[in-house]
TORDRENDREN-141427 format. One record per residue (C-alpha): x, y, z. Coordinates in steps of 0.05 Angstrom, whole numbers, plus 32768, in hexadecimal, padded with zeros to 4 digits. Example, Ala and Ser with C-alpha at 12.3 -4.5 7.8 and 13.67 -1.06 7.14 Angstrom:
// residues 2
x	y	z
80F6	7FA6	809C
8111	7FEB	808F
END
This chain:
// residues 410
x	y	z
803B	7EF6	812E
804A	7F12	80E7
800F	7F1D	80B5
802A	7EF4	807C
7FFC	7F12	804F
8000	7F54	8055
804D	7F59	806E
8038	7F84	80A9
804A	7F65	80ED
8025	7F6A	812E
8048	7FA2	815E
8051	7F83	819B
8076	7FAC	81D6
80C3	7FA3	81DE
80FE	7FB7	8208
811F	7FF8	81EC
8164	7FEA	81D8
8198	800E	8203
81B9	804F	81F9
8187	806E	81C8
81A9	80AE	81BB
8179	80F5	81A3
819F	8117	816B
816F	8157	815C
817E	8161	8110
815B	81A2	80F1
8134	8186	80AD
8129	81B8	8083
810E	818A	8049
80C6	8195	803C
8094	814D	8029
806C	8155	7FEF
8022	813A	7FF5
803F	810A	7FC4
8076	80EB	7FF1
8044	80E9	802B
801C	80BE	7FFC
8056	8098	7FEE
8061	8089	8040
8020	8071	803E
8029	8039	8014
806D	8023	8035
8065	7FDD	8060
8080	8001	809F
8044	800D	80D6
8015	8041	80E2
803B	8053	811D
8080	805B	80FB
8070	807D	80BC
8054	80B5	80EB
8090	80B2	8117
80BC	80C2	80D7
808C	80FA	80B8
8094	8118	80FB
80E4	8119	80FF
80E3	812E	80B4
80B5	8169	80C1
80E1	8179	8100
80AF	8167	8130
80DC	8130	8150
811A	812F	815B
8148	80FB	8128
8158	80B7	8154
819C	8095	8152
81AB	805A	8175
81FD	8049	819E
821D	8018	817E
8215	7FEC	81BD
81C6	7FF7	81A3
81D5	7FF1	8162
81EE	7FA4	8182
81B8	7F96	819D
8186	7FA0	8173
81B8	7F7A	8141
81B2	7F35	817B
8166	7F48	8178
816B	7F3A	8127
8188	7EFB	812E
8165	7EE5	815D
811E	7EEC	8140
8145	7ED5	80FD
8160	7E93	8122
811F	7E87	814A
8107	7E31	8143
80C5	7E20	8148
80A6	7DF4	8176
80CB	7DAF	8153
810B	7DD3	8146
80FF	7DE8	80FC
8119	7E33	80EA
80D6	7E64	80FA
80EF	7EA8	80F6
80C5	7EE3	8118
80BA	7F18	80E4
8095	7F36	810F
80C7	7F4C	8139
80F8	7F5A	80FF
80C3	7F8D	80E8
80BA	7FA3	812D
810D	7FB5	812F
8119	7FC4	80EE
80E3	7FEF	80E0
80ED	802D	810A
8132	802C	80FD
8154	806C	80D4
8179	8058	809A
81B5	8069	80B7
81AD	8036	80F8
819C	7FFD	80CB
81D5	8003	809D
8200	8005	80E6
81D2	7FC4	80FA
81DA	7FA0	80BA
8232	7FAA	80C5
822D	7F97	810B
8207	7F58	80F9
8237	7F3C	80C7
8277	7F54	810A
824A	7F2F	8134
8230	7EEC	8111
825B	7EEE	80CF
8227	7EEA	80A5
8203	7F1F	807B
81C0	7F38	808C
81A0	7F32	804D
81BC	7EE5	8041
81A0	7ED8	807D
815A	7EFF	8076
8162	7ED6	802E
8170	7E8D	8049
8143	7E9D	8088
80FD	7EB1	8069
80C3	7EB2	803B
80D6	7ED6	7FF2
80A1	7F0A	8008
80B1	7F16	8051
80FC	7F16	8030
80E6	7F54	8008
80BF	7F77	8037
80FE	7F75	8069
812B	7F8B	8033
80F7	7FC3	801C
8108	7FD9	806B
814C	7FD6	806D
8150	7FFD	8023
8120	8031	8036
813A	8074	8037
8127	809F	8073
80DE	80C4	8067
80CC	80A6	802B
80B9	8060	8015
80E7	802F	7FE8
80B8	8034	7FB4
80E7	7FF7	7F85
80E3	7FC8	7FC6
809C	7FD5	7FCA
8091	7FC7	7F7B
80B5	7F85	7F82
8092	7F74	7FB9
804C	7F80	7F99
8068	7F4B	7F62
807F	7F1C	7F98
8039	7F1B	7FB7
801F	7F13	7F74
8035	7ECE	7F7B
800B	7EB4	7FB4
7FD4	7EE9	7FAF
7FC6	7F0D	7F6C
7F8E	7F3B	7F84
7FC2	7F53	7FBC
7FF0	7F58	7F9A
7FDA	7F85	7F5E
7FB1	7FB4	7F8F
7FFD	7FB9	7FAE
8029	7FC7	7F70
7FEE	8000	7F60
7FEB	8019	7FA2
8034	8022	7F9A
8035	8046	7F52
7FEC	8070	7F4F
7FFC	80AF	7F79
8051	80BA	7F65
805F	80F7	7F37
807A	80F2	7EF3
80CD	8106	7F13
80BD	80C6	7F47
80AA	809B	7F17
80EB	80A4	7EF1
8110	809E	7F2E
80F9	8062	7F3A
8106	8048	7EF2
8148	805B	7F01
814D	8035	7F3D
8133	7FFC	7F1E
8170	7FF8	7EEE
819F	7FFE	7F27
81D7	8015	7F2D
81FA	8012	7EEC
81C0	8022	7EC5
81B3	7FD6	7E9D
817C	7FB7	7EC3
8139	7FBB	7EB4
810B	7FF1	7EC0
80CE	7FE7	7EF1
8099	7FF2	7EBB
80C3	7FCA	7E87
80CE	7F90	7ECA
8077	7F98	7ED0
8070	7F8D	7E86
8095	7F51	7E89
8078	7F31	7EC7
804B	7EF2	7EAF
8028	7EF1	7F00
8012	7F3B	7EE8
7FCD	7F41	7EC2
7FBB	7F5C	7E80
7F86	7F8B	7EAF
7FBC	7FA2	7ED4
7FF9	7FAB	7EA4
7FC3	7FDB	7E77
7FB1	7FFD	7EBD
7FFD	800B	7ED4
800C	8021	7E92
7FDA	8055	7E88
7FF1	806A	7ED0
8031	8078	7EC3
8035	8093	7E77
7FE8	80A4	7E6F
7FB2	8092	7E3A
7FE2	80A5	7E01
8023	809B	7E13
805B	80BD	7DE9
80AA	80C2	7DED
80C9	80EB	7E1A
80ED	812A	7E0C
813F	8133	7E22
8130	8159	7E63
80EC	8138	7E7D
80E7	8101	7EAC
80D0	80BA	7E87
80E4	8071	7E8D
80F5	803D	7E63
80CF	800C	7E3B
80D3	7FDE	7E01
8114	8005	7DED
80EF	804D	7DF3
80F5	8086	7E28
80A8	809C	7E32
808F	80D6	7E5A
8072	80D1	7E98
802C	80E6	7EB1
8029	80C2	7EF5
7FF4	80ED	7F28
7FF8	812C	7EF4
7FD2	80FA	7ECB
7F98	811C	7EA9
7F4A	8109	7E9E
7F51	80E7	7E61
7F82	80BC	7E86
7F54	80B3	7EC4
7F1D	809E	7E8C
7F48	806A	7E72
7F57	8044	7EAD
7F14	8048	7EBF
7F10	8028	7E7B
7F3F	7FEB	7E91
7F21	7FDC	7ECE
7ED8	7FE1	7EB1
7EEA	7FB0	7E7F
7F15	7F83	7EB3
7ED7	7F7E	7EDE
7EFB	7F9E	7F1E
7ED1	7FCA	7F4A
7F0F	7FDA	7F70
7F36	7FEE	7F37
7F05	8023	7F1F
7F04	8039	7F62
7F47	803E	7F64
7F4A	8065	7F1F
7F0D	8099	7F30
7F08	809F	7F77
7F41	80D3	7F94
7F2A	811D	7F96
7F5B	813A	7F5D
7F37	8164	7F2A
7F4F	8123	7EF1
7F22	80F0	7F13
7EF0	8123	7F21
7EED	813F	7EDD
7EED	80F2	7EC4
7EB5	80DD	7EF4
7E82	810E	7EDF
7E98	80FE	7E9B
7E89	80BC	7E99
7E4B	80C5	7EC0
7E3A	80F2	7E7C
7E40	80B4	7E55
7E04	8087	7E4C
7E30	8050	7E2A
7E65	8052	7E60
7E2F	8049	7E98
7E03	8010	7E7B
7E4A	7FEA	7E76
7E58	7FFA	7EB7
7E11	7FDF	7ED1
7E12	7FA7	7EA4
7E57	7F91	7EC0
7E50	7FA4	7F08
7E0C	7FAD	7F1F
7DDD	7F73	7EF6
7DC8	7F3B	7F14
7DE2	7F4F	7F58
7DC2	7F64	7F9F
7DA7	7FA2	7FB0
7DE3	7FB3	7FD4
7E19	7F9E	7FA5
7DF0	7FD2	7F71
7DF5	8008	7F9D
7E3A	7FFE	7FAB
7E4A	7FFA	7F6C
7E1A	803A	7F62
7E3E	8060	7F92
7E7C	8056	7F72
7E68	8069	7F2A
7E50	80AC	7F4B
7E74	80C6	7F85
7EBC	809D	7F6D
7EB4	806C	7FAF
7E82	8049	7FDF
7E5D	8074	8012
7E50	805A	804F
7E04	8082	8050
7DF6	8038	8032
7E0A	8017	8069
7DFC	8041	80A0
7DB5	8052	8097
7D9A	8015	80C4
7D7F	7FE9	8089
7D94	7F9D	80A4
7D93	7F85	8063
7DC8	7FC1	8045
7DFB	7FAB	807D
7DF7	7F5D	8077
7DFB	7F68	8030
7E3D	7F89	8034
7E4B	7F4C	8060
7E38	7F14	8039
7E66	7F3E	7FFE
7EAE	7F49	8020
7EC9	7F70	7FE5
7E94	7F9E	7FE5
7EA3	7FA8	8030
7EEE	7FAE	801A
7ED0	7FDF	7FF3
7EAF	800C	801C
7EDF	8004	805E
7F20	8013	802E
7EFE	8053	8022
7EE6	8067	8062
7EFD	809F	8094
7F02	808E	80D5
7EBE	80B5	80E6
7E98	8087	80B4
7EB2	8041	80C8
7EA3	8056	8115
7E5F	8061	8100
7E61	8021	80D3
7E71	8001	8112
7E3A	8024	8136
7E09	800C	80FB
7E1D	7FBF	810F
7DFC	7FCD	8153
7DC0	7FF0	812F
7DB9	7FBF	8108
7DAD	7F85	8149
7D7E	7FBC	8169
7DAB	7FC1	819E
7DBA	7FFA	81C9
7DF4	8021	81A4
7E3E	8022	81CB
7E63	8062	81E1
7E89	806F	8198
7EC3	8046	818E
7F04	805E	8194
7F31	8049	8150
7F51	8006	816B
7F18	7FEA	8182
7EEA	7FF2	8132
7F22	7FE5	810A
7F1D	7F9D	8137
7EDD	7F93	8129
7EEB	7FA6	80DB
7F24	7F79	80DC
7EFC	7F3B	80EF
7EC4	7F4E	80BB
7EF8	7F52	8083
7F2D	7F1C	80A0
7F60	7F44	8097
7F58	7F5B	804C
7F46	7F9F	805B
7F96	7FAC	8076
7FAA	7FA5	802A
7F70	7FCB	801A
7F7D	800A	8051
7FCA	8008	802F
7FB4	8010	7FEF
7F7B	803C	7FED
7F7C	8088	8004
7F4D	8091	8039
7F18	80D0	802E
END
């Protein structure tokens, strides 16, 4: 069954298509820490997005299906796409369109989307239109646009402002997910592949800018993302994008301290914990150099208590503590035995959000192990991954998925 708010689907085991053919190709092209980022974000699984990092380092061998495959993964399609439900009303399975599409190379799914229109004379993508949800319509076509080893970074922006839609908080931590770690060159690729083909359309910042479902919070926060705390006009050869009319340089993850401070700025005066976690807490010498700077600053800190940490619980101030000072929530808070530090995070699932979205997999094993502290109960055998990231899901009811796409993990 698909997630419907988080596109992901569940993987469930299926039949291997026939005639799956190994065609060792020797890939030379190295991915930048950048581009891994950028995988990161994309809406394919866990599993896949490893899968491709390991045929674009050479690891794997590249995967082409037959065309008798090709076929039937192209009946599998239109099947989950022409599935009823239980009264006889259209109930498609994304899940399983995820499930095929999703692994796919670029090439197969360009051969699947021609041998669906020979086979059912209908294109895909009407049919993916007429068939679904605007947002599981996006997150399919985000799939079958992707290019192989690295994300489709304009599908994943207009999905972020579809979600917007039905779930704002979503939907912004998506569209900054997408934007926050691509270099100034990717940025105005992606400006250019906004405008499509001919070069007329709009922008993605200009499209942002323009969006009424987008707050003021977050327009102020992707723009001082993208062109910095002073933005200025680009020169002839550097990379920028458009807006209002005007080509401006872009900063992107080269983005300096002042710029770190500013959006720090935004989300300190939006009120958003996550935000400023978002803006301070990766391990670049910017938002390390802008921490400690605004730690410096008395002004800057009795905001930041005033707006975060009065007239809240012990353990909402020292998550909000551990943010202002290490950048993100430690889970020493948590995992010290105190009953009343972990049902606080409890009865406050943001702050939870918090903390888990941050988390290695070390620290929410032991946050796991703190749950069974915390009962005086004897302690299980450590948890292998599956099993805690169950028990995390049902604490955070499924939020923390957005969450784990959209934050780096430390």
């Amino acid at each position: 069954m698909a997630n419907n708010d988080t596109c992901e689907a569940a993987v469930e085991p299926r039949r291997a298509a026939p005639e799956r053919v190994s065609a060792p190709e020797k890939i030379s092209t190295s991915i930048t820490p950048a581009e891994h980022q950028e995988q990161a974000a994309s809406a394919v699984t866990a599993r896949t997005v490893a899968t491709e990092q390991m045929v674009t380092l050479g690891t794997l061998p590249n995967l082409t299906l037959s065309a008798d495959a090709v076929s039937t993964e192209s009946s599998a399609v239109h099947k989950a796409l022409t599935q009823t439900g239980l009264f006889g009303g259209s109930n498609p399975d994304v899940a399983a369109l995820s499930r095929i599409l999703g692994p796919m190379s670029a090439a197969d799914r360009r051969n699947l989307e021609s041998d669906y229109k020979q086979q059912f004379g209908h294109e895909l993508r009407a049919d993916l239109k007429e068939k679904l949800s605007p947002k599981d319509y996006l997150a399919q076509v985000a799939t079958l646009d992707r290019v192989d080893g690295r994300s489709n970074l304009a599908g994943m922006v207009n999905l972020s402002l579809e979600t917007l839609k039905t779930d704002p908080e979503a939907g912004h931590r998506l569209l900054r997910s997408t934007l926050e770690t691509l270099n100034a060159p990717a940025l105005a690729q992606l400006d250019k592949q906004f405008k499509g083909p001919d070069g007329n359309g709009k922008g993605f910042l200009q499209t942002i800018m323009e969006n009424p479902d987008v707050s003021q919070a977050n327009k102020d926060m992707v723009r001082t993302m993208v062109l910095g705390a002073q933005p200025r006009e680009a020169g002839p050869s550097e990379p920028g994008v458009e807006l209002n009319g005007k080509k401006y340089a872009t900063v992107g993850s080269e983005r300096t301290s002042s710029d770190v401070v500013a959006m720090a700025n935004i989300a300190l005066k939006a009120g958003d914990l996550r935000m400023f976690t978002e803006a301070v807490g990766d391990e670049s010498p910017a938002a390390r150099a802008a921490l400690k700077q605004l730690q410096a600053d008395p002004k800057f800190t009795a905001a930041y208590q005033d707006t975060f940490e009065k007239g809240k619980s012990a353990t909402e101030r020292q998550v909000a503590e551990d943010i202002r000072i290490e950048g993100r929530v430690s889970l020493a808070t948590v995992i010290q035995g105190n009953n009343n530090v972990w049902l606080g995070l409890l009865d406050n699932p943001g702050n939870t959000d918090f903390a888990l979205s941050n988390a290695t997999a070390r620290e929410r094993n032991d946050y796991t192990l703190s749950i069974w502290r915390a009962d005086q109960q004897p302690p299980p055998p450590p948890a292998p991954p599956a099993p805690a990231g169950a028990v995390l899901g049902m604490i955070m009811g499924g939020a923390g998925l957005v969450g784990s796409m959209m934050r780096k993990s430390f």
